[in-house]
Backbone as CSV, one residue per row, in Angstrom:
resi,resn,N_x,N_y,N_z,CA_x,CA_y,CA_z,C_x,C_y,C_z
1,UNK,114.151,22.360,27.261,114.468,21.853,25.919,113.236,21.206,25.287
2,UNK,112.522,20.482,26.262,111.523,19.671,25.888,110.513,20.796,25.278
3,UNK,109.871,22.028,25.853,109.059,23.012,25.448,109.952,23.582,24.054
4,UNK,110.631,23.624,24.228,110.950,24.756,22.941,111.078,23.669,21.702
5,UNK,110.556,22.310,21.593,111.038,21.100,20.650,109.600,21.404,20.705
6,UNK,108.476,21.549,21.487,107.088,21.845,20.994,106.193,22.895,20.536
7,UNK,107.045,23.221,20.700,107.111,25.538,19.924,107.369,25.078,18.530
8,UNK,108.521,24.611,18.474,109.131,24.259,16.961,108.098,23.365,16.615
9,UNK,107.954,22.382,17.162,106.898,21.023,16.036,105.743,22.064,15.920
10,UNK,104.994,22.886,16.687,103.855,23.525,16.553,103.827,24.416,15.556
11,UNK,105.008,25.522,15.648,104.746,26.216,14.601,105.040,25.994,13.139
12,UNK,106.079,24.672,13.013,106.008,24.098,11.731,104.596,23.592,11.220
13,UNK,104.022,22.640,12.016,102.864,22.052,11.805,101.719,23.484,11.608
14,UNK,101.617,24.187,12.001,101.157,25.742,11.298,100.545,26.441,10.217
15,UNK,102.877,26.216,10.251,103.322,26.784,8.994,102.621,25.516,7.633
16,UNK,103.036,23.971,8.186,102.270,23.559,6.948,101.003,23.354,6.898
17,UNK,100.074,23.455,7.743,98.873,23.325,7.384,98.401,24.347,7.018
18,UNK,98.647,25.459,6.585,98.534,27.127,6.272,98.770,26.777,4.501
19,UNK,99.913,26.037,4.592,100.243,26.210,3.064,99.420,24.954,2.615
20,UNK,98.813,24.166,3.275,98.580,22.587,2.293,96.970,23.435,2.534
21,UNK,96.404,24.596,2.869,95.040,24.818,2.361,95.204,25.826,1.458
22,UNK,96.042,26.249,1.133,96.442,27.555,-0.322,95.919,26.875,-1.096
23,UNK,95.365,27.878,-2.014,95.219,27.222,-3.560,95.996,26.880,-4.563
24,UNK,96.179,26.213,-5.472,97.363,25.816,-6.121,97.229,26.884,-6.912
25,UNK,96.170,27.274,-7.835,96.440,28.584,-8.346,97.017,29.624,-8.113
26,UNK,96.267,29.938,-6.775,97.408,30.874,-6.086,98.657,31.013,-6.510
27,UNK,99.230,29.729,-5.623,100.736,29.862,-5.639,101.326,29.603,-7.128
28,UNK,101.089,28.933,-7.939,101.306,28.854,-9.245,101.631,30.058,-10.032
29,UNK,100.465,30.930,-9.929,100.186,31.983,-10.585,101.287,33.052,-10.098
30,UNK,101.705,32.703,-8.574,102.840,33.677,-8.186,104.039,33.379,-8.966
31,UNK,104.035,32.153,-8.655,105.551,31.547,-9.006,105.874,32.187,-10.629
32,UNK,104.914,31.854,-11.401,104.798,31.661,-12.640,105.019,33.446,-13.051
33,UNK,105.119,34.445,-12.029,104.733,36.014,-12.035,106.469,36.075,-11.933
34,UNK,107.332,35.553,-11.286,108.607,35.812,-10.568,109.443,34.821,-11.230
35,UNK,109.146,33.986,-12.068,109.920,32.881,-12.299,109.699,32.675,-13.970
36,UNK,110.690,32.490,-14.799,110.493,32.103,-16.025,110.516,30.778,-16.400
37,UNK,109.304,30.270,-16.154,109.657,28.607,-16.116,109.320,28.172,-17.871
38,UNK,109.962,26.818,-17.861,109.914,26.252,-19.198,108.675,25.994,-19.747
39,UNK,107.488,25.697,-18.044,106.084,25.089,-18.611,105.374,25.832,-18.038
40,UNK,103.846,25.052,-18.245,102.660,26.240,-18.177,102.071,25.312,-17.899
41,UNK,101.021,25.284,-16.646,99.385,24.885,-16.042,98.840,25.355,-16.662
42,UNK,97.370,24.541,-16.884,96.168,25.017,-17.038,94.839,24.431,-16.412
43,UNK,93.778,24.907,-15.791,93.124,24.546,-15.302,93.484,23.526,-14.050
44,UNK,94.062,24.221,-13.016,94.068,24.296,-11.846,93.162,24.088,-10.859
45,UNK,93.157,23.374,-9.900,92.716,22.614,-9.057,93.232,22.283,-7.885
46,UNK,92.466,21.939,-6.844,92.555,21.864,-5.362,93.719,22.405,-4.690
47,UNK,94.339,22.460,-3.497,95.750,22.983,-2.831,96.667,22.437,-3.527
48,UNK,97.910,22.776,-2.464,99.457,23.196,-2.906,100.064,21.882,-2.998
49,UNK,98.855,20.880,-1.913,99.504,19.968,-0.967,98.751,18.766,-2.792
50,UNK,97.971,19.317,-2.361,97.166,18.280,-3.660,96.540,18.600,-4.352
51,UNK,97.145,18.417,-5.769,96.106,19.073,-6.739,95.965,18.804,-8.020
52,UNK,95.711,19.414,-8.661,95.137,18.871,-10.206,95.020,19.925,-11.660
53,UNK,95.786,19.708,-12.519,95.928,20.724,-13.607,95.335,19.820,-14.673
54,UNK,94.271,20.439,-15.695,94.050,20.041,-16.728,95.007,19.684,-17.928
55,UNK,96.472,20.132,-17.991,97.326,20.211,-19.091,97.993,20.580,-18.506
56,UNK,99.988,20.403,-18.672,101.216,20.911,-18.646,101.741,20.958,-19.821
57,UNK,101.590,22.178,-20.706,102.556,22.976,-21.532,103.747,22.914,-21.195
58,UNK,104.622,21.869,-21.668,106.470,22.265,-21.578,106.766,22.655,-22.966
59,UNK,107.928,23.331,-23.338,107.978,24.256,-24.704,108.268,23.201,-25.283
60,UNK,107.749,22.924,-26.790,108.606,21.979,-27.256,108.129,20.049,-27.418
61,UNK,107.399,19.934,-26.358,107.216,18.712,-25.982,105.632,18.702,-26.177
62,UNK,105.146,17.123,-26.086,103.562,17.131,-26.376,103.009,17.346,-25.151
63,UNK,101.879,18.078,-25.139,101.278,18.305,-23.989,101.033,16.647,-23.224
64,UNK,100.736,17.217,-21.378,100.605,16.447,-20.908,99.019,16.342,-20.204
65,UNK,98.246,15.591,-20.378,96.660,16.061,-19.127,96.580,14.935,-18.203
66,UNK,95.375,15.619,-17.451,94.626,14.987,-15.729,96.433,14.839,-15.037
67,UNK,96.957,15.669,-15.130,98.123,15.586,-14.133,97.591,15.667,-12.629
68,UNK,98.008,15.110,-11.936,97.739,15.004,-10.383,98.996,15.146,-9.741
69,UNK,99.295,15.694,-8.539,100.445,15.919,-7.674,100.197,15.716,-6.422
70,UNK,101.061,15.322,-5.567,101.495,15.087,-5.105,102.533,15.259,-3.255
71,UNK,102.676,17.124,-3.251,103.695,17.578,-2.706,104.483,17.715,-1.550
72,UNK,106.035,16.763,-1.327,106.618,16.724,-0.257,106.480,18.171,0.547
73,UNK,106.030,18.448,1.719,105.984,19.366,1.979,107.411,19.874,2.760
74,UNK,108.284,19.196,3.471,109.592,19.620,3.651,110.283,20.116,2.563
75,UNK,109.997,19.453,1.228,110.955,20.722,0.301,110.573,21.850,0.085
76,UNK,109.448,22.131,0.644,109.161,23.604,0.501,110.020,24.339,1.225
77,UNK,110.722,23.637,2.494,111.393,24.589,3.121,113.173,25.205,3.032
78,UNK,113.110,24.180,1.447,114.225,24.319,0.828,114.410,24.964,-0.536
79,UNK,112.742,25.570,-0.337,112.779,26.361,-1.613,113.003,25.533,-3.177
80,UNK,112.441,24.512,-3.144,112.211,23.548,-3.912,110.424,22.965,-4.064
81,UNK,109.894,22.510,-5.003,108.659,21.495,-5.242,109.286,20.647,-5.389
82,UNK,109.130,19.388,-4.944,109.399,18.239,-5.200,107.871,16.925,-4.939
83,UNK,107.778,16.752,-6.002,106.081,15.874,-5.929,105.862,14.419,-6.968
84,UNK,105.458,13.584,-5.762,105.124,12.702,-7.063,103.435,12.826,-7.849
85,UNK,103.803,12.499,-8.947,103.258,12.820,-10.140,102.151,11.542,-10.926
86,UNK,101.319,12.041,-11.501,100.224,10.950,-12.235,99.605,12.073,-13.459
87,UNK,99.759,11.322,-14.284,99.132,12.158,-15.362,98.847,11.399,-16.767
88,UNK,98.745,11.867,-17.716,98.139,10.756,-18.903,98.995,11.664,-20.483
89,UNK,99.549,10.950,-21.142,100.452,11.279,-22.385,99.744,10.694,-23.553
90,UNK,98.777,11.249,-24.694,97.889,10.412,-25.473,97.225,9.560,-25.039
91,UNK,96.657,9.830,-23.990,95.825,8.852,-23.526,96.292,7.499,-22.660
92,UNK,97.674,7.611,-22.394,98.407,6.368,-21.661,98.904,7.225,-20.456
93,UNK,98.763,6.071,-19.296,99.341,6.773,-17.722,100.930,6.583,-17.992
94,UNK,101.150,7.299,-17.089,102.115,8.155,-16.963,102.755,8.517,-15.353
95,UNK,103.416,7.978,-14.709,103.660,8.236,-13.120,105.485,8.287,-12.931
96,UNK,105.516,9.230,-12.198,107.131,9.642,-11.444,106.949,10.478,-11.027
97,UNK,108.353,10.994,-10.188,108.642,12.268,-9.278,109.524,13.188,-10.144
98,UNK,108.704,14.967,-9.596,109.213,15.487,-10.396,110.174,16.883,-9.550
99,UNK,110.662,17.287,-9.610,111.503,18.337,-8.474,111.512,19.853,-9.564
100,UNK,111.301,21.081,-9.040,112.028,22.048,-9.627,112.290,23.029,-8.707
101,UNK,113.352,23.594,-8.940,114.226,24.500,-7.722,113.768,26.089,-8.055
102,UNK,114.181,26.975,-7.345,114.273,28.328,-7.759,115.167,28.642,-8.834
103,UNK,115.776,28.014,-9.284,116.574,28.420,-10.801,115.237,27.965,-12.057
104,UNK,114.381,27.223,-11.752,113.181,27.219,-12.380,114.319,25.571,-13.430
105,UNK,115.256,24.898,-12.508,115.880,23.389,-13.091,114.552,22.415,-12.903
106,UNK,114.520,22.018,-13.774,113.432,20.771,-13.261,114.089,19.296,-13.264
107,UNK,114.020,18.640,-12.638,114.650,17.312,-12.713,113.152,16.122,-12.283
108,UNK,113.525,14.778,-12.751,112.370,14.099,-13.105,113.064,12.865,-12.338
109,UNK,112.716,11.382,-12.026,113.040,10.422,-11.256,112.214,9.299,-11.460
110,UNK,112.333,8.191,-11.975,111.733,7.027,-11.771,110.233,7.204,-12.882
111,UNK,110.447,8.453,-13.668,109.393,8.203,-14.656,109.494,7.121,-15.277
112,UNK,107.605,6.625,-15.871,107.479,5.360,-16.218,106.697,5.511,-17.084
113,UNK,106.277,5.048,-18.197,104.637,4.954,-18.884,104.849,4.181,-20.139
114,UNK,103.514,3.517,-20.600,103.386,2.537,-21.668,102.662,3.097,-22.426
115,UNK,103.369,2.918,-23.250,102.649,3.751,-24.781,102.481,2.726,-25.933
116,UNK,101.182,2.561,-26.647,100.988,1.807,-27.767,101.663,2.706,-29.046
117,UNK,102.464,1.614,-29.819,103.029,2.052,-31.037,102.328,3.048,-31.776
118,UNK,101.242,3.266,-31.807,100.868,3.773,-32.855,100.466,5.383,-32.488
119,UNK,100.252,5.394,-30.586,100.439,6.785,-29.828,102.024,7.400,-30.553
120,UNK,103.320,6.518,-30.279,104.560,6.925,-30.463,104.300,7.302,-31.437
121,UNK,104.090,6.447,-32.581,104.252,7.056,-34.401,103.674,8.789,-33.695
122,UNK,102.410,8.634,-33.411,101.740,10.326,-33.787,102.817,11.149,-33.037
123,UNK,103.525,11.196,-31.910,103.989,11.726,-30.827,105.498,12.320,-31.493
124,UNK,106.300,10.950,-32.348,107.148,11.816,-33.640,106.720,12.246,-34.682
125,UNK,105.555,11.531,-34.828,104.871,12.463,-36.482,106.606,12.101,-37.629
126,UNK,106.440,11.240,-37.677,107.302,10.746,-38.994,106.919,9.969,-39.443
127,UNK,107.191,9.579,-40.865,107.443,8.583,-41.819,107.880,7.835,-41.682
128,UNK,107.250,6.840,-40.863,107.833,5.944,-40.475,107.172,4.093,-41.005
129,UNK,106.212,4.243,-41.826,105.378,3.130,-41.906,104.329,2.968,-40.563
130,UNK,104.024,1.836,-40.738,102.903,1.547,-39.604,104.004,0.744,-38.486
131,UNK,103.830,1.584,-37.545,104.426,0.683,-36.136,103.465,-0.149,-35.447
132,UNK,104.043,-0.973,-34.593,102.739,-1.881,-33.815,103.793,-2.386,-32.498
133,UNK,103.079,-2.875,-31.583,103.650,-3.356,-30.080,103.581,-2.122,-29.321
134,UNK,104.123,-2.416,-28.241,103.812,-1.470,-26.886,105.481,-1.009,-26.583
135,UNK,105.427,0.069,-25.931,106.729,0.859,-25.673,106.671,1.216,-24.284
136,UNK,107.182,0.526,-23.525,107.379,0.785,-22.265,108.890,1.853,-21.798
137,UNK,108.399,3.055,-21.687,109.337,3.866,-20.922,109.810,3.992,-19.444
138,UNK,111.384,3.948,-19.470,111.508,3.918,-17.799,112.744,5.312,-17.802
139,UNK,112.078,6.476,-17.464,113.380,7.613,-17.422,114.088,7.213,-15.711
140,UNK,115.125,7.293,-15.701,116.002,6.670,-14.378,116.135,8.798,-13.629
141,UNK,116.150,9.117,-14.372,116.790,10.672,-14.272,116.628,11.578,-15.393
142,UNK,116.437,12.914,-15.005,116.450,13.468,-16.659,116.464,15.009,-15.372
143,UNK,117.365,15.990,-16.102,117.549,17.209,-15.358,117.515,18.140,-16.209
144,UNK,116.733,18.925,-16.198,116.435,19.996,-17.429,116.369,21.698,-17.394
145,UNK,117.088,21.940,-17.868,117.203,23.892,-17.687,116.397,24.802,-18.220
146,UNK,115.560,23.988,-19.923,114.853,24.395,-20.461,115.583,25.548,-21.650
147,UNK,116.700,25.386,-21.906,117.783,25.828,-22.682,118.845,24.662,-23.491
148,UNK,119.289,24.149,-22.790,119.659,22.837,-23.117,119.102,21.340,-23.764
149,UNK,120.179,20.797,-23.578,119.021,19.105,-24.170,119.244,18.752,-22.660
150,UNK,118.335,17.773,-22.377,117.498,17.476,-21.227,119.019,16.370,-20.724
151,UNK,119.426,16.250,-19.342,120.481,15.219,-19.025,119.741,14.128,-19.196
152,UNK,120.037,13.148,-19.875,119.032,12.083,-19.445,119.309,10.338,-18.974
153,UNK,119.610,9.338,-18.653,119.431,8.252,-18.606,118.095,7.474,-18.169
154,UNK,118.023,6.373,-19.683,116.709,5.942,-19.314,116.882,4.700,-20.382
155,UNK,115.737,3.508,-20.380,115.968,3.083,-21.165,114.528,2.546,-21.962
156,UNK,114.211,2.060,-22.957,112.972,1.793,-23.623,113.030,0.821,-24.104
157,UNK,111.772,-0.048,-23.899,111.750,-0.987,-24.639,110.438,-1.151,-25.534
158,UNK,110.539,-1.779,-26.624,109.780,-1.702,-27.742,108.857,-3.136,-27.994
159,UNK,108.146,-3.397,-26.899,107.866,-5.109,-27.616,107.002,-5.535,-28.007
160,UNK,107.320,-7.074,-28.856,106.051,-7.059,-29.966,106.103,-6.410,-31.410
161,UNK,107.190,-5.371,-31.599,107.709,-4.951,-32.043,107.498,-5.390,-33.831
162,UNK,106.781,-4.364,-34.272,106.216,-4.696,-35.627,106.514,-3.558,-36.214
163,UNK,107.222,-3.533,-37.890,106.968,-2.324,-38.442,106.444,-2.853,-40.225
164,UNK,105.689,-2.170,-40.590,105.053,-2.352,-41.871,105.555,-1.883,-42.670
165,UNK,105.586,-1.794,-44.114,105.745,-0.872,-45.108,105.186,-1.556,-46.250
166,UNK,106.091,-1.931,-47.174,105.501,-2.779,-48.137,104.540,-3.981,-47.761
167,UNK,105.464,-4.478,-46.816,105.392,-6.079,-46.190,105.804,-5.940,-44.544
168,UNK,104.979,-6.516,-43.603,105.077,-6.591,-42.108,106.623,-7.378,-41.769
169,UNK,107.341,-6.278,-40.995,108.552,-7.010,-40.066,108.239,-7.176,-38.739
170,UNK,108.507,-8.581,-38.372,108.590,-8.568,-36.838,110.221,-8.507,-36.509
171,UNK,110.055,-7.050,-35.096,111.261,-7.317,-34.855,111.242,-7.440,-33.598
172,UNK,110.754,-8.463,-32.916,110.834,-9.021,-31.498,111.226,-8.072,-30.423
173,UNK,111.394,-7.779,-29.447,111.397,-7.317,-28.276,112.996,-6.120,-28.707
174,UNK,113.058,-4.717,-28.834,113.944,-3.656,-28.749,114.195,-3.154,-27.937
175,UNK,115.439,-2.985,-27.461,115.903,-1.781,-26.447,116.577,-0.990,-26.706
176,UNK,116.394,0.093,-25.840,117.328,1.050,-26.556,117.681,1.807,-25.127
177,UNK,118.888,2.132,-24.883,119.565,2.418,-23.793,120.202,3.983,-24.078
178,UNK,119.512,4.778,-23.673,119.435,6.382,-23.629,120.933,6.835,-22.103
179,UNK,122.022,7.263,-22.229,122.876,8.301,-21.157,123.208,9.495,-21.704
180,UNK,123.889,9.917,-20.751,124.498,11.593,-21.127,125.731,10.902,-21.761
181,UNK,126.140,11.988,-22.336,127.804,12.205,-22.925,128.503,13.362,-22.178
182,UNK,129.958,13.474,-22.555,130.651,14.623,-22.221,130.264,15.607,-22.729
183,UNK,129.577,15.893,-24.127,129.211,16.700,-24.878,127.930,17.778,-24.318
184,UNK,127.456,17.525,-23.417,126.139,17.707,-23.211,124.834,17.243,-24.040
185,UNK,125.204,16.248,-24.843,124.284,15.388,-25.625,124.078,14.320,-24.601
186,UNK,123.442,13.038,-25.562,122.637,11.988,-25.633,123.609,11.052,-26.337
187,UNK,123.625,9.556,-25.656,124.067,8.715,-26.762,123.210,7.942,-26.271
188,UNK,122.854,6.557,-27.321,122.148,5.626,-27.087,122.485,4.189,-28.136
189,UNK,122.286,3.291,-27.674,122.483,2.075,-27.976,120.932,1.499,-28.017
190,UNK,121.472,0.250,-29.377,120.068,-0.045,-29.754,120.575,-1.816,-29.885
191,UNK,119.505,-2.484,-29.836,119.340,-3.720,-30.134,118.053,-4.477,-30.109
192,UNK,118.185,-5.988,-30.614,116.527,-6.295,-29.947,117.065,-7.716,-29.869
193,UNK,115.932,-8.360,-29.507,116.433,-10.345,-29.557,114.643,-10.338,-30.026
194,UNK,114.734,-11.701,-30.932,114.189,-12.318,-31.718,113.441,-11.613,-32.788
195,UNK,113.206,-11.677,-33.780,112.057,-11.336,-34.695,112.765,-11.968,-36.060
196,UNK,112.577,-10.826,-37.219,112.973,-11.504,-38.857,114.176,-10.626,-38.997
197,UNK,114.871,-9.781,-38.372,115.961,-8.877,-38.389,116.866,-8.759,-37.365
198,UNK,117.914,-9.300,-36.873,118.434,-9.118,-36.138,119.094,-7.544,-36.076
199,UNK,118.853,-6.550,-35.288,119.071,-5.075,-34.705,119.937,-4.768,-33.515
200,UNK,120.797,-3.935,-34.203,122.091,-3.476,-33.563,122.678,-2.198,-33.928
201,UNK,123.024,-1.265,-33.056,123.189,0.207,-33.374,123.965,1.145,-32.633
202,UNK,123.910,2.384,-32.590,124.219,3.869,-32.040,123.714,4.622,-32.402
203,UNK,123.544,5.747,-31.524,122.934,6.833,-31.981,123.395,7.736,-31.196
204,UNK,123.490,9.068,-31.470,124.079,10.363,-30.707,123.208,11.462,-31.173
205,UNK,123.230,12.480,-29.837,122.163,13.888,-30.331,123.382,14.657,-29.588
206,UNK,123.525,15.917,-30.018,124.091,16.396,-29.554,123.066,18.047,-29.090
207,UNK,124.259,19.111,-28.354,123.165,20.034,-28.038,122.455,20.861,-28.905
208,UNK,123.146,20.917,-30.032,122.764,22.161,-31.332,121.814,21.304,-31.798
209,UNK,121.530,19.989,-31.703,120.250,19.383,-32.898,121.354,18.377,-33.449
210,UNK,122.133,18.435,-33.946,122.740,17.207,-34.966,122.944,15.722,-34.192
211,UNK,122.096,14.857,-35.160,122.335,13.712,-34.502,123.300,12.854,-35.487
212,UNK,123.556,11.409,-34.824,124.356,10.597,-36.056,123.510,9.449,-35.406
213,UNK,123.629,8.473,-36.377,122.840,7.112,-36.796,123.471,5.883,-37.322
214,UNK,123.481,5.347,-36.459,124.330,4.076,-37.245,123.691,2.684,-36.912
215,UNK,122.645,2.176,-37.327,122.559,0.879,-37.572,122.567,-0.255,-38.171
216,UNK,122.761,-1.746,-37.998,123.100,-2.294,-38.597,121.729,-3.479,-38.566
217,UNK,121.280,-4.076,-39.495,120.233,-4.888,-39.898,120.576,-6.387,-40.354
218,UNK,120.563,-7.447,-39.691,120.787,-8.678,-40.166,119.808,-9.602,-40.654
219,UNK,118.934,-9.800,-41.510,117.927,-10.668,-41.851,118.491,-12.356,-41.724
220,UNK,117.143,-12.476,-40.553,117.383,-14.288,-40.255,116.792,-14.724,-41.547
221,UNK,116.772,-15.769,-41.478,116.291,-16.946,-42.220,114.578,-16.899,-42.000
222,UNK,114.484,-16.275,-41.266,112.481,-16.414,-41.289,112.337,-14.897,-42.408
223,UNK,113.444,-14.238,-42.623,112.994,-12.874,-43.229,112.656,-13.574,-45.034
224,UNK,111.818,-13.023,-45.554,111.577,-12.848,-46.763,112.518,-12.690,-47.714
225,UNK,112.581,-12.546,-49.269,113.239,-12.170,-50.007,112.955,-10.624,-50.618
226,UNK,111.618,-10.395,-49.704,110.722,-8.811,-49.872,111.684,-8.012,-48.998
227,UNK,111.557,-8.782,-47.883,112.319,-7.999,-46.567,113.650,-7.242,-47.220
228,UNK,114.288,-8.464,-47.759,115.906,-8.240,-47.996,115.873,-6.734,-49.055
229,UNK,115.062,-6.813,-49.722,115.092,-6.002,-51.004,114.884,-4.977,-49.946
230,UNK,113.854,-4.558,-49.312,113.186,-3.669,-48.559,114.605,-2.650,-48.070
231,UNK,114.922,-3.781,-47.365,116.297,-3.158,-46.882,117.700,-2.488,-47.426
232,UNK,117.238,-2.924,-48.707,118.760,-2.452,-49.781,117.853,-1.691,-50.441
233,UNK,116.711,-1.210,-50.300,116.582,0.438,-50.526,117.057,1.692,-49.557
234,UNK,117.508,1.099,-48.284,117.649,2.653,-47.787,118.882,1.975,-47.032
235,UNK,119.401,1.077,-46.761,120.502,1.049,-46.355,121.895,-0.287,-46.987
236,UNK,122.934,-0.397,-46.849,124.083,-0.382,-47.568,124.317,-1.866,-47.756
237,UNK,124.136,-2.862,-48.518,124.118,-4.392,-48.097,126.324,-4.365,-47.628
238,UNK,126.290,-5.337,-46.609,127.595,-5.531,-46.560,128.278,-7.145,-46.530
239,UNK,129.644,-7.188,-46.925,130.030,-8.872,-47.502,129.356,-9.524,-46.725
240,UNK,129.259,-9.482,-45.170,128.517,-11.007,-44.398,127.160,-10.991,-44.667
241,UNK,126.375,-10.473,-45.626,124.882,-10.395,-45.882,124.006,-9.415,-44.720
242,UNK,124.815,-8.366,-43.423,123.895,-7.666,-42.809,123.879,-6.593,-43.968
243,UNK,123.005,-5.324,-43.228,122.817,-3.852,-44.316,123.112,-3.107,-43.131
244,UNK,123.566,-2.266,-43.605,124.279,-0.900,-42.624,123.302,0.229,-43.257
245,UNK,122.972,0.995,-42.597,122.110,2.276,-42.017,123.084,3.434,-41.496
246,UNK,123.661,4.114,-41.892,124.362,5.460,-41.388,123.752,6.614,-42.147
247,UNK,123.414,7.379,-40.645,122.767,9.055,-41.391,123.120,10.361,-40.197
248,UNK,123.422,11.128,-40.706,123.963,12.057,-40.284,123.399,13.524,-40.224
249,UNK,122.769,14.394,-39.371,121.929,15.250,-39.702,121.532,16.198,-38.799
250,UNK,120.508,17.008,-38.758,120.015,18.002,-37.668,118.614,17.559,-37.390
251,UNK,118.068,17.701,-36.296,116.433,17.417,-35.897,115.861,18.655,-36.501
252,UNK,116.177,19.810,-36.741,115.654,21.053,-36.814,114.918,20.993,-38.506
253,UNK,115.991,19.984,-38.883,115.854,19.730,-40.622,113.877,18.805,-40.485
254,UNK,114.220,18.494,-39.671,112.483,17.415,-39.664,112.105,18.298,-38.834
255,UNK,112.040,19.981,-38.301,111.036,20.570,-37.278,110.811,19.999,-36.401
256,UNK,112.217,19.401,-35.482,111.973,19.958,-34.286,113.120,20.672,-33.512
C-alpha cells in the first residue's frame, strides 16, 4: 500500500511539474482555440503555474493590465483554473480570486480595489459633474456566463465623498449594497452618514438593461440655499422638505 501511495505522489508530482513549466501562451492559445470565452489575453508571459498578461479584454467591460496569476494547481485536475489574481484597473490595484470552468463560467471571490473618484467618473463616462473621494470596492462573489448580467453581491463604498456642479456637495462617507434578485438582475441599496445631504435609495437592473432609480435627498442645515435649488432642478421637492429622484430606463439608452 505504502509503494503504490508513492507511484501516485510521484506521478502526480510529474504530472504537475510538466504543466507548471508550459507556457502560458501555449495553453491559453489552446484553450482560447476550443473554448468561446468572454475574454481575451494579451501579451503573455511566463508558465501556467505563473504568469503575466499585458491586458484582459472582457466584452463590454474596461480593460484590465500587468495582470499577474496565480494557479491552484489541483483544479486543474478538475478541469477548472482557479487563481489568485493582481492586476491594475486605471491605474489602481486590483487583487482577488478568479475560477473558470469548461463551460467557459467565470466566477470571481473576494475581489477588492480602490479607485479615485475621478478614475470612476472616466470608467462610466457620464455626466455626472466633478466627483471627488476614493471608492473602495469589495465584490464578495460575482458568477458570470458572459450572456447574462453578472450574479453579483458586493458592496462599495464612496468616501470623502464630493460631487460638484454649480456649487461643491459634501456627501460624507456612501454605501451602496449590490445582491442578486429572483429576476436574474441586481438590486442595490444606497445610503451615506454625514455630509450636506442626507442619502437614501434603491436601485434595480434587470437582465434586458432596464434599470429603476429611486432616491431620496434630505438637505441638513449645513446645505446651502444653492444646494436646495440645485436639487429641485432634477428631482421632486416633497411636504417634509426631502427631494425624491425616481427614473426609470434602459442602460442601452446611455450605450451600454
Amino acid at each position: 500500500m505504502k509503494q503504490r501511495s508513492y507511484i501516485i505522489i510521484a506521478v502526480l508530482g510529474y504530472v504537475f511539474f510538466t504543466l507548471a513549466n508550459i507556457p502560458a501562451a501555449t495553453v491559453i492559445s489552446l484553450v482560447e482555440k476550443n473554448m468561446q470565452l468572454p475574454a481575451k489575453l494579451y501579451g503573455i508571459q511566463g508558465s501556467l503555474w505563473n504568469g503575466y498578461a499585458d491586458s484582459l479584454i472582457i466584452q463590454g467591460q474596461p480593460r484590465i493590465d500587468n495582470l499577474q496569476w496565480s494557479i491552484n494547481p489541483l483544479a486543474l485536475l478538475l478541469a477548472q483554473v482557479s487563481t489568485d489574481i493582481e492586476a491594475s484597473l486605471q491605474e489602481q490595484k486590483i487583487t482577488g480570486h478568479l475560477s473558470i470552468n469548461t463551460g467557459a463560467e467565470i466566477s470571481v471571490s473576494n475581489l477588492r480595489a480602490q479607485l479615485a473618484a475621478e478614475k470612476v467618473q472616466q470608467l462610466i463616462n457620464m455626466p455626472l459633474g466633478e466627483l471627488a473621494g476614493v471608492f473602495n470596492l469589495d465584490i464578495q462573489s460575482l458568477e458570470w456566463t458572459g450572456r447574462d448580467l453578472p450574479i453579483t453581491t458586493a458592496s462599495i463604498q464612496w468616501q470623502k465623498a464630493r460631487l460638484t456642479l454649480a456649487e461643491t456637495v459634501q456627501l460624507g462617507n456612501v454605501e451602496i449594497k449590490i445582491a442578486p434578485n429572483e429576476n436574474k438582475g441586481l438590486n442595490a441599496s444606497i445610503k451615506n452618514k454625514g455630509g450636506m445631504i442626507s442619502l437614501s435609495g434603491t436601485a434595480s437592473l434587470q437582465d434586458n438593461k432596464s434599470y429603476k432609480l429611486d432616491l431620496q435627498f434630505t438637505p441638513e442645515d449645513s446645505a446651502s440655499e444653492n444646494i436646495k435649488q440645485s436639487l429641485g432642478m432634477f428631482a421632486k421637492r416633497q411636504s417634509n422638505g426631502s427631494y425624491r429622484f425616481a427614473k426609470n430606463g434602459n442602460l442601452r439608452q446611455l450605450g451600454f
